[in-house]
C-alpha positions in Angstrom: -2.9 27.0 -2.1 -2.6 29.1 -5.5 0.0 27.3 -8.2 1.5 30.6 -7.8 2.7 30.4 -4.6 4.0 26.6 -4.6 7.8 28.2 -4.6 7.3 30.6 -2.5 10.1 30.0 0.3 9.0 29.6 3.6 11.9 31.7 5.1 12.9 35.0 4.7 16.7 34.4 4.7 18.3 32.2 2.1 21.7 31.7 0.8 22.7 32.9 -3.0 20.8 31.0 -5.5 22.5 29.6 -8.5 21.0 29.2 -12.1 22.4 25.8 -14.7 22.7 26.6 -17.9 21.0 24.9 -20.6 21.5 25.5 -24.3 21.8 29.2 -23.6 19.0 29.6 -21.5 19.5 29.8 -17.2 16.9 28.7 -15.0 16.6 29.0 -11.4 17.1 27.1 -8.6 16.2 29.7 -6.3 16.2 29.0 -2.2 18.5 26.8 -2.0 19.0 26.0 1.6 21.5 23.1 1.0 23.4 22.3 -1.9 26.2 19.6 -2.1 28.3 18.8 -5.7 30.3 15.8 -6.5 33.1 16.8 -9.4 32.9 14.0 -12.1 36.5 12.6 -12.7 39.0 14.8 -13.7 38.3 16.0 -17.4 40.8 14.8 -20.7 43.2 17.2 -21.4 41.3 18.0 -24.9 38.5 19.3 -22.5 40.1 21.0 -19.5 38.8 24.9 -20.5 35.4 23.1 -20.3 33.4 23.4 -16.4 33.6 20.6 -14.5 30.3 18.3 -14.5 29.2 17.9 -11.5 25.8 16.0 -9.3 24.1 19.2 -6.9 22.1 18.6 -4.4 19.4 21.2 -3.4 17.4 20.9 -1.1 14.1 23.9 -0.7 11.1 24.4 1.7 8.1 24.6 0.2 5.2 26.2 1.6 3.8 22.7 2.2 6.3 20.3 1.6 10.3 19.6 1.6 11.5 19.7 -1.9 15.2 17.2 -2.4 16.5 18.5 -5.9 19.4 16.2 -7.9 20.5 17.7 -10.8 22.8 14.9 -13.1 24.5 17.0 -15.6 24.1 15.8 -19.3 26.8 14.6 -21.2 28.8 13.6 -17.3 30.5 10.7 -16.3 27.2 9.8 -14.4 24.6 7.1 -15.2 20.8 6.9 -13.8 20.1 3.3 -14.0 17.3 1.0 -12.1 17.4 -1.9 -9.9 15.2 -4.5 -8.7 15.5 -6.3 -5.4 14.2 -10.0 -5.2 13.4 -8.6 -1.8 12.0 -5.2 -0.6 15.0 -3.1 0.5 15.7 0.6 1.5 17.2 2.7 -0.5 19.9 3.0 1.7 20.5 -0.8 1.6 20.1 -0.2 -2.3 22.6 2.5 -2.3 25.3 0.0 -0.2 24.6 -2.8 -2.6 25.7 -1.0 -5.6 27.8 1.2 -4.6 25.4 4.5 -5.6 25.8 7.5 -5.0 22.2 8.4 -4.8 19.2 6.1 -4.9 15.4 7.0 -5.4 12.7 5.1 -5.1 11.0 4.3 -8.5 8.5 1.3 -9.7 5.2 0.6 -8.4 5.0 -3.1 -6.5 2.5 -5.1 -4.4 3.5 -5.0 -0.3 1.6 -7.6 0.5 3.6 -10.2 -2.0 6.6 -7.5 -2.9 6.2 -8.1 -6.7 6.2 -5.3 -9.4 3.6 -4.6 -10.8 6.0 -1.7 -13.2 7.7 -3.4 -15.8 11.6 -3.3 -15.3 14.6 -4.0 -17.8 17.6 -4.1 -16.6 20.9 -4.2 -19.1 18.9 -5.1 -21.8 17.1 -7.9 -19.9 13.1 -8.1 -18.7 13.3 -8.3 -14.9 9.7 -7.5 -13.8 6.7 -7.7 -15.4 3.7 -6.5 -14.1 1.5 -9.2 -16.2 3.0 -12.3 -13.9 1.5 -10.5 -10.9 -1.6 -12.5 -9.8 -3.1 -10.2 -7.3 -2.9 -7.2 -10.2 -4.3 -9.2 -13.0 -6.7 -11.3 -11.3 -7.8 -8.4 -9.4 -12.0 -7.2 -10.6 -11.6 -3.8 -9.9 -8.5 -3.7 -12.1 -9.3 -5.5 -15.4 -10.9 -2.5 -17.1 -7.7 -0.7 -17.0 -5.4 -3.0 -17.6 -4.5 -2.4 -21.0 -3.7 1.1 -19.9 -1.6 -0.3 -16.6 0.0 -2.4 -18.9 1.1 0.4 -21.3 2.5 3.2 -18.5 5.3 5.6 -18.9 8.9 4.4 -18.3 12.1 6.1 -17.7 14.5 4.2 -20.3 18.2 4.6 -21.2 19.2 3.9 -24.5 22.8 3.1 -26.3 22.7 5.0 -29.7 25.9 3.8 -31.2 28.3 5.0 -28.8 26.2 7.7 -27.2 23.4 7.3 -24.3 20.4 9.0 -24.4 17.2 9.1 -22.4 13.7 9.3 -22.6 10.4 9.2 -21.4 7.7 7.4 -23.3 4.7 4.6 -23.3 6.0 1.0 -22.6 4.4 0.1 -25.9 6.8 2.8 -27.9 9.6 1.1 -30.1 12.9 2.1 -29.2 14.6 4.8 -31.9 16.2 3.7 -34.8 19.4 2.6 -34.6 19.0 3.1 -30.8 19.1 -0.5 -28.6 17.1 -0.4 -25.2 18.8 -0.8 -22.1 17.3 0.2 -18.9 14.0 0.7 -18.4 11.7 1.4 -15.0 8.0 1.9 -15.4 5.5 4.0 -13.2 3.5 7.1 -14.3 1.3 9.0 -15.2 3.7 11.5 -16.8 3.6 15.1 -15.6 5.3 16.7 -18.6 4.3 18.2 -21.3 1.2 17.8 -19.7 0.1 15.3 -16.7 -1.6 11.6 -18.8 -3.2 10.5 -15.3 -6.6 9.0 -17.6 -4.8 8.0 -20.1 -2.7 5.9 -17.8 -5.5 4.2 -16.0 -5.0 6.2 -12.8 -8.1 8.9 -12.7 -11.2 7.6 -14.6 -13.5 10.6 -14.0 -16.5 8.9 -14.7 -16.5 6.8 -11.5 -14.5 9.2 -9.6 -11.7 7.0 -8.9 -8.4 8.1 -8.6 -6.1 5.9 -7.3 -2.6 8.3 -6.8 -5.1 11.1 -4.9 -3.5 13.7 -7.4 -4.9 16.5 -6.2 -4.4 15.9 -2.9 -1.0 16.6 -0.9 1.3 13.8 -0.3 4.7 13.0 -0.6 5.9 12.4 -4.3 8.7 11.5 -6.5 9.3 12.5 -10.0 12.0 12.2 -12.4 12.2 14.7 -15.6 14.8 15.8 -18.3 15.6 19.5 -19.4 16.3 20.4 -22.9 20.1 19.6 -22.6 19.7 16.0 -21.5 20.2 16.9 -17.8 18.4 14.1 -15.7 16.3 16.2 -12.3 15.2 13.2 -9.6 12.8 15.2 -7.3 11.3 13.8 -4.1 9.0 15.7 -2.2 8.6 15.2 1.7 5.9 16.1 4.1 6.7 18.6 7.1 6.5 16.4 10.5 4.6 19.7 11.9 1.9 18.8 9.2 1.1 14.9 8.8 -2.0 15.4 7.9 -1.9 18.3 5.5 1.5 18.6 3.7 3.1 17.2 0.3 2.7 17.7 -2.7 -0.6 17.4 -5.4 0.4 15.6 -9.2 -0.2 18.9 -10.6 1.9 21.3 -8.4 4.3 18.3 -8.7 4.3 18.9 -13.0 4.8 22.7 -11.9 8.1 22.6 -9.9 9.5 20.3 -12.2 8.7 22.7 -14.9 10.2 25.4 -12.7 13.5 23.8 -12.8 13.3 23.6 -16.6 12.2 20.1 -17.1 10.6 19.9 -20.4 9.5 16.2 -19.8 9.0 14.2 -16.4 7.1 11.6 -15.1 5.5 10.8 -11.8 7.0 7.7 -9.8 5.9 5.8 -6.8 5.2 7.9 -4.0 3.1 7.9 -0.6 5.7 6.1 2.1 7.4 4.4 -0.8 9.0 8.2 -1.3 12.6 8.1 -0.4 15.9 8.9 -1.1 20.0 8.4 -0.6 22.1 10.5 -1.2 25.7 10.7 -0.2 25.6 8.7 3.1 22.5 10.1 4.3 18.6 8.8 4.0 15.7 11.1 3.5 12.1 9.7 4.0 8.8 11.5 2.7 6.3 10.5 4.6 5.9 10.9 7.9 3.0 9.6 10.7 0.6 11.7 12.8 3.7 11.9 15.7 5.5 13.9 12.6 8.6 10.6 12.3 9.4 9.5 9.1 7.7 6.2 7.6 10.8 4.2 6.5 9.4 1.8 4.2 11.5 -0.9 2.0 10.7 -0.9 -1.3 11.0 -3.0 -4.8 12.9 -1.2 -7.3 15.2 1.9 -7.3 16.7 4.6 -9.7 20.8 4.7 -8.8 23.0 7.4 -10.0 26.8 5.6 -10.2 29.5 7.0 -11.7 30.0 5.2 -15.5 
């Protein structure tokens, strides 16, 4: 399948679609077969001429996959913050803990003794690191990369002052100046401006390895930021009619994100860890060869609450 024809929709009819504006400019988020909007609370009275910020919802048919869309406006009364669960959860049991109104999975972790191995900070405090994980460090096949495992891209939330911001950069990278570190959740490779899966310690070429499969389909979650500041949590689910042959590849991954106007993004966990909550109701991405979703617990979570 062509990178030209990943968005092309899968059905003929299709409700209106609606474009978000960004600084001036309007991208599409064209076939939108469900969307849902939670209004943030009701605006100051110095700001009520301004629209109302709100969470949507989309979800789109892919020619290979189902794509769930959240758009967090910039600037809302909305925060995308991680978790960590001593034990594996679902995101659902995630979402009831605390109080979210959507959860995705995020960080890498070990099943078999469910410990990160993405490093995790949680209101300012370390609460995973992947370097106190015996069966990643002590593992033969993974010492040559683990100076690049250990320095992955994370999703982090700053406070600036007063103000929060967001990024998307190396574990190593200093926070900005006069900027204090928050949240951060760690996974990778990132997908935008371009996709960093060598550089990361996921593809070495050479040997042919290529641990995330990125050109082959699969389900996949992502995470990105527009120009504005808008947060976009994207996962990707297989079609139960395909087990074998549906998802989505790294790369087409990097081009629907950019499609939606994400100018930087990064890939998170994905496989059966790919999942999602969202308003009362669980979506799973991978599915087995009878077509039923795989509904796997996992370690740490991205929750969108209301600030």
């Amino acid at each position: 399948m062509g990178r030209s024809n990943l968005l092309v929709l899968a059905i003929s009819k299709v409700p209106p679609c609606f474009a978000i504006a960004s600084l001036g400019m309007l991208f599409w988020l064209g076939g939108c077969f469900s969307s849902r909007s939670i209004p943030s609370p009701t605006p100051k009275p110095t700001v009520t001429t301004s629209p109302a910020k709100t969470i949507r919802y989309i979800e789109r048919n892919l020619p290979q996959g189902i794509a769930h869309i959240l758009l967090v406006p910039a600037n809302s009364q909305f925060l995308v913050t991680p978790a960590l669960s001593t034990k594996v959860n679902t995101v659902e049991k995630f979402a009831n803990q605390h109080r979210a109104i959507a959860v995705f999975n995020a960080g890498f972790f070990d099943p078999v003794n469910e410990k990160s191995t993405s490093y995790i900070v949680v209101g300012g405090q370390l609460v995973a690191d992947p370097k106190n994980n015996e069966r990643l460090v002590n593992n033969p096949k993974l010492k040559p990369y683990l100076n690049l495992i250990f320095n992955r891209s994370e999703f982090r939330r700053y406070l600036c002052g007063q103000i929060t911001r967001y990024s998307i950069t190396l574990h190593n990278e200093s926070p900005p100046a006069d900027c204090r570190l928050i949240d951060a959740i760690g996974a990778g490779p990132r997908l935008l401006p371009k996709v960093t899966s060598i550089q990361e310690g996921f593809v070495d070429k050479a040997l042919r390895r290529d641990t995330l499969g990125s050109k082959q389909p699969n389900a996949r979650t992502a995470i990105g930021m527009t120009r504005d500041g808008s947060i976009i949590l994207v996962m990707v689910g297989q079609k139960p009619s395909q087990p074998n042959t549906s998802g989505i590849s790294l790369p087409q991954l990097a081009d629907l994100m950019k499609s939606l106007g994400v100018e930087e993004a990064m890939n998170l966990d994905g496989g059966s860890s790919s999942s999602l909550y969202f308003q009362g109701k669980t979506f799973y991405g991978k599915v087995d060869q009878q077509g039923n979703p795989i509904k796997r617990p996992v370690k740490s979570v991205l929750l969108v609450q209301q600030n």
